[in-house]
C-alpha positions, 0 to 999 in steps of 0.5 A: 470081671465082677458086675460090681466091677463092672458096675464100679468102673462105668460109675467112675467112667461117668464121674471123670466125663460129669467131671470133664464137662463141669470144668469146660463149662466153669471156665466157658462161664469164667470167659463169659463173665470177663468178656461180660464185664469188660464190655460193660466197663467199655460202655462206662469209659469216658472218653475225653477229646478236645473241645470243638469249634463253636464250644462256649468260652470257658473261664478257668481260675488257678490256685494263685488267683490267675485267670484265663480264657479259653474258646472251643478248641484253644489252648491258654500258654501264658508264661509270667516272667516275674513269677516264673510260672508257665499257666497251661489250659484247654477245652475238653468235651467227653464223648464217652458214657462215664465220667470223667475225672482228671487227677494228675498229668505229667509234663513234657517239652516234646510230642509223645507219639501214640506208638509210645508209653506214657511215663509210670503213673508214680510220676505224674503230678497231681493236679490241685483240684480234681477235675470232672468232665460229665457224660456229653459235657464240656469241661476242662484241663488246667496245669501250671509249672511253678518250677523254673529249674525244672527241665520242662520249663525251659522249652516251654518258656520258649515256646510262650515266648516265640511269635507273637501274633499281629499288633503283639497279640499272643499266638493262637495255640490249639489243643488236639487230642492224639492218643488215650491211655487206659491205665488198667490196658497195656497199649495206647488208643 
């Protein structure tokens, strides 16, 4: 063998390992980068819970001119016979760093346990208003169901129906945070 051989080879013997060591620390960097951003999109994730005792009232207003209060952790279920209309409402208190920005939700009868997924995200409603709750604040969420024929409506209606409390008052119904979905991760919280 030639020097130049010689001097040919341990110059591509040198290319392939520069070669091998760039693409280990481009993608040691890519990793990086991505645990990088996700903790930073972490740290500016609202997190939303119900509102705590001792919380102030809140007065919250929907489209058609029907109003409500809620306290601290309370939940507004008022069912209008005559309107055919189930009114929904509760406190919430964001314990996260970013904002948050409820735009839609999506009506069941029943209890969605954490191990299950949420509905696909097409069929959620839209709320009629955005609604915001700032970082450490204290905010709400409101929905109504204007659909009598719908089929949340039915044991819903039940449920506003049922119990009233003493002197006919209304029961006492209390909001409670089980499980948070991030709809960019596959798995509930």
């Amino acid at each position: 063998m030639t020097p130049e051989s010689i001097a040919s080879l341990t110059t591509a013997a040198g290319t392939l390992v520069l070669a091998v060591a760039t693409f280990g620390s481009t993608r040691s960097a890519n990793r990086a980068s991505r645990i990088a951003e996700r903790s930073l999109l972490a740290t500016l994730r609202p997190v939303l819970v119900h509102a705590q005792l001792g919380d102030p009232r809140q007065k919250i207003g929907y489209a058609d001119q029907h109003w409500v209060h809620v306290d601290g952790p309370g939940a507004v279920f008022e069912v209008d016979d005559d309107a055919g209309v189930i009114y929904l409402a509760f406190g919430l208190r964001n314990v996260g760093s970013g904002i948050a920005i409820l735009q839609g939700w999506f009506p069941t009868a029943y209890r969605v346990p954490g191990t299950q997924q949420h509905a696909p995200v097409e069929q959620f409603r839209s709320l009629t208003r955005a609604l915001y709750v700032p970082p450490g604040g204290l905010g709400f969420w409101q929905g109504a169901l204007r659909d009598p024929s719908a089929q949340y409506n039915h044991p819903g209606q039940q449920a506003g129906q049922s119990q009233p409390g003493p002197e006919g008052e209304r029961p006492l119904w209390i909001a409670s945070i089980g499980t948070h979905w991030l709809l960019d991760e596959p798995a509930g919280r």
